[in-house]
C-alpha positions as CSV (number, residue, x, y, z in Angstrom):
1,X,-1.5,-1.6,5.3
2,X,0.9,-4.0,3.5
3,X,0.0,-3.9,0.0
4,X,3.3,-2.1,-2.0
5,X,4.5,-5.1,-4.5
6,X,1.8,-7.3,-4.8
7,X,-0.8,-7.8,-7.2
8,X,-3.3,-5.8,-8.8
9,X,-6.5,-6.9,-10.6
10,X,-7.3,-7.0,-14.1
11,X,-10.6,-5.3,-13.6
12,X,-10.0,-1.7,-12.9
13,X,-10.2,0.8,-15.9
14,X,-8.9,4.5,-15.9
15,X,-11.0,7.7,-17.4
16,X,-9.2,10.1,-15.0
17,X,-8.7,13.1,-18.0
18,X,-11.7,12.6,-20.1
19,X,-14.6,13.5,-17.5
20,X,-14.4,17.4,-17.9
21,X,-15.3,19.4,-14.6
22,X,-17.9,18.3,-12.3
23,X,-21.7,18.8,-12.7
24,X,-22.3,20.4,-9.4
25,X,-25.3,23.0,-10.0
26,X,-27.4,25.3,-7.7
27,X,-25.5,27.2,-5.4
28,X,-23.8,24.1,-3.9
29,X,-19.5,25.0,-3.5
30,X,-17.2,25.5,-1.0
31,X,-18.4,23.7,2.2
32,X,-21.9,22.2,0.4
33,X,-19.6,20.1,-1.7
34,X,-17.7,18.6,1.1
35,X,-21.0,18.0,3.1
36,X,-22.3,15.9,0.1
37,X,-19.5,14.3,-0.8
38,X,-19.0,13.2,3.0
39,X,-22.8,12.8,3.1
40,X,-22.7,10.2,0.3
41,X,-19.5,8.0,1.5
42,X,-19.8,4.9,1.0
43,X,-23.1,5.7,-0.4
44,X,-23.4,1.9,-2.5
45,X,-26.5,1.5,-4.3
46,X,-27.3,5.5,-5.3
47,X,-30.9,4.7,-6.8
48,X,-32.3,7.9,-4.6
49,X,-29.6,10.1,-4.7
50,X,-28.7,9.6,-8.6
51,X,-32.0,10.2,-9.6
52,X,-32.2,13.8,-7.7
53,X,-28.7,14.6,-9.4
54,X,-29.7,13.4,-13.0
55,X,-32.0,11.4,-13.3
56,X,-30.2,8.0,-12.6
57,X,-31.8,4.5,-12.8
58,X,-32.8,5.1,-16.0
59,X,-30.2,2.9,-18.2
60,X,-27.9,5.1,-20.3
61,X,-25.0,4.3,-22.6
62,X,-21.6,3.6,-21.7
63,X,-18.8,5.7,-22.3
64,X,-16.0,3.4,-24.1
65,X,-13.7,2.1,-22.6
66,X,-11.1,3.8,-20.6
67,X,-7.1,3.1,-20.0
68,X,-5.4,0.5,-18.3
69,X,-4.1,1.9,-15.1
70,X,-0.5,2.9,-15.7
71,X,0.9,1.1,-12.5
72,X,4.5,2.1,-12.7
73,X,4.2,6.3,-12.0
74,X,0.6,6.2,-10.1
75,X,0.5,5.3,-6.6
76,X,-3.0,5.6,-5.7
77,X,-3.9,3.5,-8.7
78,X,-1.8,0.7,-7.7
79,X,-3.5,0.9,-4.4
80,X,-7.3,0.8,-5.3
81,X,-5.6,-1.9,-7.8
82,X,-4.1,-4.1,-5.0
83,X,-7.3,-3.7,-3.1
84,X,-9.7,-4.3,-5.7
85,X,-7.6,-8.1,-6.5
86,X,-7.5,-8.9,-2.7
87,X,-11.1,-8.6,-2.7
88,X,-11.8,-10.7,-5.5
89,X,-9.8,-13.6,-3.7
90,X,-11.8,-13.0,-0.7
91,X,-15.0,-13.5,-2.1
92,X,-14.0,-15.6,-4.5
93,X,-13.2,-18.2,-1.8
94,X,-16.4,-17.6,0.3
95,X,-18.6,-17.6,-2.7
96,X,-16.8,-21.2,-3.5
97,X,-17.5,-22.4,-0.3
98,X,-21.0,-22.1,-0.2
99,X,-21.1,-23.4,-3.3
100,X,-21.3,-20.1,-5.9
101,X,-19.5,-18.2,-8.3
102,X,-18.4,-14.6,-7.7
103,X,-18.8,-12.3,-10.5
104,X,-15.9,-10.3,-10.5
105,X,-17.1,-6.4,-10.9
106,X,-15.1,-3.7,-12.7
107,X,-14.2,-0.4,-10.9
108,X,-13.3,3.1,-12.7
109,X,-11.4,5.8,-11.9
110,X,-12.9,9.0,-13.0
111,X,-12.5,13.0,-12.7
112,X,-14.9,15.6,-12.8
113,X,-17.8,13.2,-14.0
114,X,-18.1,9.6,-15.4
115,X,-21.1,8.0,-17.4
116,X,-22.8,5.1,-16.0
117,X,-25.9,2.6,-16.1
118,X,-27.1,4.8,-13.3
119,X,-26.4,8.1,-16.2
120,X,-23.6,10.6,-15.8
121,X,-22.5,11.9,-12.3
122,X,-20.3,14.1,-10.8
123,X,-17.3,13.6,-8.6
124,X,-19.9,15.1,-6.0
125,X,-22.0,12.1,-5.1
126,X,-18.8,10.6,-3.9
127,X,-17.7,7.1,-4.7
128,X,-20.4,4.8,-5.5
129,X,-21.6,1.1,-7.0
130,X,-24.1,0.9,-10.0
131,X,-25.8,-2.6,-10.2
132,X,-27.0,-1.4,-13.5
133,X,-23.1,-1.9,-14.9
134,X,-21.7,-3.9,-11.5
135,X,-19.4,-1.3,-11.6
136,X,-17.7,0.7,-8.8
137,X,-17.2,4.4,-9.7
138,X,-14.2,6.6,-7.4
139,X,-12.7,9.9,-8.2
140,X,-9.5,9.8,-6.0
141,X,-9.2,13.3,-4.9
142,X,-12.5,11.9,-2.5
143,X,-9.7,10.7,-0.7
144,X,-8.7,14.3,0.1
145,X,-11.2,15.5,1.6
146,X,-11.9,12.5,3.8
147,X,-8.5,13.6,5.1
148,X,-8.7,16.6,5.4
149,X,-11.7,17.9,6.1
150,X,-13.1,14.9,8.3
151,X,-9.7,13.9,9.9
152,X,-10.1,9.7,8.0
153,X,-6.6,9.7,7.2
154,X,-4.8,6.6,6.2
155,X,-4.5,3.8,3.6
156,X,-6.5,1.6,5.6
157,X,-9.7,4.0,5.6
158,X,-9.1,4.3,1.8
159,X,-9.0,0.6,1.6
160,X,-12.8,0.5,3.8
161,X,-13.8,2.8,1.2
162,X,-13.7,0.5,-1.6
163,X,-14.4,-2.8,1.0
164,X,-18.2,-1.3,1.2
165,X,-18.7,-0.4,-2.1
166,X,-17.9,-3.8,-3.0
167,X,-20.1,-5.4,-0.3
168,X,-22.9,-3.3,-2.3
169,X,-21.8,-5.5,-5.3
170,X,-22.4,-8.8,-3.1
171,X,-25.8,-7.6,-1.6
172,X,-26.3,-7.1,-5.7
173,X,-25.1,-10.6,-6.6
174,X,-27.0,-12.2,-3.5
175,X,-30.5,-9.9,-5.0
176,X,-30.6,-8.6,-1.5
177,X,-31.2,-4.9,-3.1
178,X,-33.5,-6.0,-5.2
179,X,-35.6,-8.1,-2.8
180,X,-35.4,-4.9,-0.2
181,X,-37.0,-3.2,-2.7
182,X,-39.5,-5.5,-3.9
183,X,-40.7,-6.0,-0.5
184,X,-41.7,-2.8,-0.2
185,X,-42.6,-3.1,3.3
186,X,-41.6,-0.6,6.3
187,X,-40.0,2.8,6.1
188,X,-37.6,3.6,3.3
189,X,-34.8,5.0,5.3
190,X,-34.5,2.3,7.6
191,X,-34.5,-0.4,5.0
192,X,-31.4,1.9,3.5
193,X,-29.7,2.3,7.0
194,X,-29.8,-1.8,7.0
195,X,-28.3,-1.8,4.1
196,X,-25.6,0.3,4.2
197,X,-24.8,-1.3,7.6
198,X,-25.0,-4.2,6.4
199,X,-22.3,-3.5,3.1
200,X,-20.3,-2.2,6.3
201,X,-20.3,-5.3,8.0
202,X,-18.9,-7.0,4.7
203,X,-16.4,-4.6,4.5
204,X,-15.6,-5.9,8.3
205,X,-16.0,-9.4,7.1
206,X,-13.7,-8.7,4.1
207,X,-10.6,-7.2,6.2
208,X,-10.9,-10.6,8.6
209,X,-10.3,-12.5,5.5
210,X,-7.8,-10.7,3.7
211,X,-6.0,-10.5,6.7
212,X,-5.7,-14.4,7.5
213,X,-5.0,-14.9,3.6
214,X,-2.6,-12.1,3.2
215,X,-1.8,-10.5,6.4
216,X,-2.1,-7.2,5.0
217,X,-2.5,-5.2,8.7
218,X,-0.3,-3.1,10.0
219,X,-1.2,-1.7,13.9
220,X,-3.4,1.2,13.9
221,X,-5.1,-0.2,10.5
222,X,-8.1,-1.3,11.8
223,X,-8.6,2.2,14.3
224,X,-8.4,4.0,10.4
225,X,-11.0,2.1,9.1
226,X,-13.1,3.1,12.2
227,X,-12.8,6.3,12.4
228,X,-13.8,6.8,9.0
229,X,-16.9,5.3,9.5
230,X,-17.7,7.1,12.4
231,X,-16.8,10.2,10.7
232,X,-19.1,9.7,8.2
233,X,-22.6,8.8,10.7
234,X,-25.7,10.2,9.7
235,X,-25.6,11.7,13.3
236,X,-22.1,13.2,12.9
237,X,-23.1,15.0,9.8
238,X,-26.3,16.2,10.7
239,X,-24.5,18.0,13.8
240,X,-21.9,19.3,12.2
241,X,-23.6,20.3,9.1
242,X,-26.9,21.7,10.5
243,X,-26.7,22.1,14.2
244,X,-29.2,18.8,15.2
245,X,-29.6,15.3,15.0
246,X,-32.7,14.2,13.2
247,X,-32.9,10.0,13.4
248,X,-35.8,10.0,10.7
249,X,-33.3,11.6,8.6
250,X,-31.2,8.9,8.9
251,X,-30.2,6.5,5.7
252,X,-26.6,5.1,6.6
253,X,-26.6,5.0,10.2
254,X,-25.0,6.2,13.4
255,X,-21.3,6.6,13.7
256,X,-21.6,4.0,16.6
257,X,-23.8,1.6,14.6
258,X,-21.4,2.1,11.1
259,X,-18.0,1.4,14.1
260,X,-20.1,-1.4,15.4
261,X,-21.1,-3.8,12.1
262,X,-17.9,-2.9,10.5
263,X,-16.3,-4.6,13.7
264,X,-18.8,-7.4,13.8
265,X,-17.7,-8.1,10.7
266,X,-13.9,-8.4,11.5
267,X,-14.0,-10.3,14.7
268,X,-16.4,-12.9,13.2
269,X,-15.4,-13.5,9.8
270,X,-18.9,-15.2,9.5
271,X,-21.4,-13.8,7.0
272,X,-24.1,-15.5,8.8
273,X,-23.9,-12.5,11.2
274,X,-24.4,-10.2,9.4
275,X,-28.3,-10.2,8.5
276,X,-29.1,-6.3,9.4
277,X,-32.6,-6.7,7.9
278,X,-33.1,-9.6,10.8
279,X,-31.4,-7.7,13.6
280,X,-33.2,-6.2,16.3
281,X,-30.4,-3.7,17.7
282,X,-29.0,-2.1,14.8
């Protein structure tokens, strides 16, 4: 991915120091972190999940303000900068055209733990969006273990990462989350497969348009990107972590389905495709 030298965003703060270890509990370690941490990739709106790990959804106070990301000795800050600001541009410019404004959301970098509007959580649940805040939330050793314990190496995977969280913050903006859940209607973990696969689509949607505006690609960029949501399947995990595939189970989708919006997404460019909660096939 081309992104050394260009510019960063404005809205990314750095806590990474002032966390102090992770919250884990029970008799998760070793191999039960990785698992959860993989499990919850990409996990966007963490309403069930938070709540299990401590009690999020329940507004809490904001830790002050963090740092400014020193840009000039930390690499992987500059990167989650650089992606961050290209997609603001990119949704900036669709937002416009249909006639709306795109509220820019904020994005922290964090060790251990970080406090929230969704309460304080661990490096464990993985990298996440809170509406409550409109805040994305990454602790960059995540990137680690996508690497190497799941084999999603590469900048461009890293890049997807934060593309889905932030289509989370666009279903938030459009109240797609919170009409889901107002509606009330039909099992709960396929209305959270639909939209997961849906913020995977916008991710898809995202990399079209950065790449016409910027041409940020590089060949093999796109593969990256795929394999990591592959890697990450409900079906995937379940066989690797406990021996079976169990579909009811399910609440982000098949590696197939996650490889198959995400590329919807790119080779349309059009958001009108990407209405999961409509679609028939996921």
């Amino acid at each position: 991915m081309r992104w050394q030298g260009r510019r960063g965003s404005s809205n990314i703060e750095d806590r990474r120091g002032r966390g102090g270890p992770a919250v884990i509990g029970g008799s998760l370690g070793g191999i039960g972190l990785v698992v959860l941490i993989i499990y919850t990739l990409l996990g966007g709106d963490p309403t069930a999940l938070l709540e299990q790990q401590s009690g999020a959804g329940q507004s809490a106070g904001i830790e002050a303000s963090g740092l400014p990301v020193d840009e000039t000795s930390d690499e992987g800050a500059r990167f989650v900068s650089v992606v961050l600001a290209d997609t603001e541009e990119v949704w900036r410019e669709i937002f416009a055209a249909a006639g709306e404004t795109y509220r820019e959301p904020r994005l922290v970098l964090f060790e251990g733990q970080v406090q929230s509007a969704c309460g304080r959580q661990g490096s464990s649940v993985g990298p996440f969006y809170c509406p409550g805040d409109e805040t994305v939330y990454i602790d960059l050793s995540f990137y680690r273990v996508m690497r190497e314990q799941f084999g999603a190496a590469g900048d461009f995977a890293q890049a997807y990462v934060i593309a889905h969280e932030i289509g989370h913050h666009v279903q938030n903006l459009l109240d797609i989350t919170d009409r889901m859940e107002r509606a009330g209607r039909g099992d709960a973990n396929e209305l959270s497969v639909r939209l997961e696969l849906q913020a995977d689509f916008l991710a898809g949607l995202w990399a079209h348009h950065a790449q016409r505006r910027f041409d940020i690609l590089e060949p093999g960029d796109i593969e990256e990107a795929l394999r990591a949501a592959n890697a990450i399947g409900d079906d995937n995990l379940q066989r690797q972590t406990q021996g079976r595939v169990v579909p009811d189970a399910f609440t982000h989708g098949t590696g197939e389905q996650r490889e198959r919006w995400f590329r919807l997404g790119f080779d349309t460019g059009d958001f009108n495709q990407g209405d999961t909660f409509a679609a028939d096939r996921l």
